[in-house]
N, C-alpha and C positions, 0 to 999 in steps of 0.2 A: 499785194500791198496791204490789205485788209487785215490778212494775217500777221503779217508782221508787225503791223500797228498793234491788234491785239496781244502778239506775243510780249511786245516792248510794254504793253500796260502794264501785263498781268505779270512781269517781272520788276516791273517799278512796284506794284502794288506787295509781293512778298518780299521785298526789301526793305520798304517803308515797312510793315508789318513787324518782319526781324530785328529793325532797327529801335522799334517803340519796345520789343520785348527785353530789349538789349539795356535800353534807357531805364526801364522799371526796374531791370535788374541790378543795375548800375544802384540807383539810387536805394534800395531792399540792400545794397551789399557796403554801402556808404553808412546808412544809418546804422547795422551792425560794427560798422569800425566805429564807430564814434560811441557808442555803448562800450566796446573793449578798448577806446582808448580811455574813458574816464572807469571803467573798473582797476585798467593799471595802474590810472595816476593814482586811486584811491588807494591801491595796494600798495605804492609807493611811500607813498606818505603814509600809512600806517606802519611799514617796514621802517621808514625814519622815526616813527614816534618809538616804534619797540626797541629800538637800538640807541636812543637817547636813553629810555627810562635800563633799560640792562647798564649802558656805561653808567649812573646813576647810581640804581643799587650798587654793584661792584664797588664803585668807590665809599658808599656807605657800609659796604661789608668790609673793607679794606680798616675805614679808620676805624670802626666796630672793632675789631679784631686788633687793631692797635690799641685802643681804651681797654683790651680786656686783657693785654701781655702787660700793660702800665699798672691796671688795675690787681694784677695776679702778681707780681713784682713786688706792689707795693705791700698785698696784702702780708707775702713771704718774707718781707722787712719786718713787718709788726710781730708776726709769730715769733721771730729770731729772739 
C-alpha cells in the first residue's frame, strides 16, 4: 500500500514537473511568434510602401517620357 502511495506521488510529481517545463516552453515559444509576427507586419508594410513609391515613379517616368516625345516634336517643328 505504501508503495503504491509513493509510486502514485512520484508520478504526479514528474508530471507536474513536465507539465511546468511544458508551460515555460509554451510561453519561450509564444513570445518568439509574437516578435515574428510584428517583423512580418513590418515587412509588410514596408513591401506596401516600396510598391506605392515604384507605381509612383513609373508613372512619373511614364509622363517624363511623354514631356520629352512632346518636347522632341516640338523642338523638330522649330528646326523645320
Amino acid at each position: 500500500m505504501v508503495l503504491a502511495l509513493g509510486s502514485t506521488v512520484i508520478v504526479k510529481y514528474a508530471a507536474t514537473v513536465r507539465t511546468i517545463r511544458q508551460r515555460e516552453k509554451l510561453v519561450e515559444v509564444e513570445s518568439e511568434l509574437r516578435t515574428h509576427r510584428g517583423k512580418l507586419k513590418a515587412a509588410q508594410n514596408l513591401r506596401g510602401v516600396l510598391t506605392r513609391e515604384l507605381s509612383q515613379t513609373q508613372r512619373q517616368k511614364k509622363a517624363l517620357d511623354k514631356k520629352t516625345k512632346h518636347d522632341e516634336n516640338e523642338l523638330t517643328s522649330l528646326n523645320r
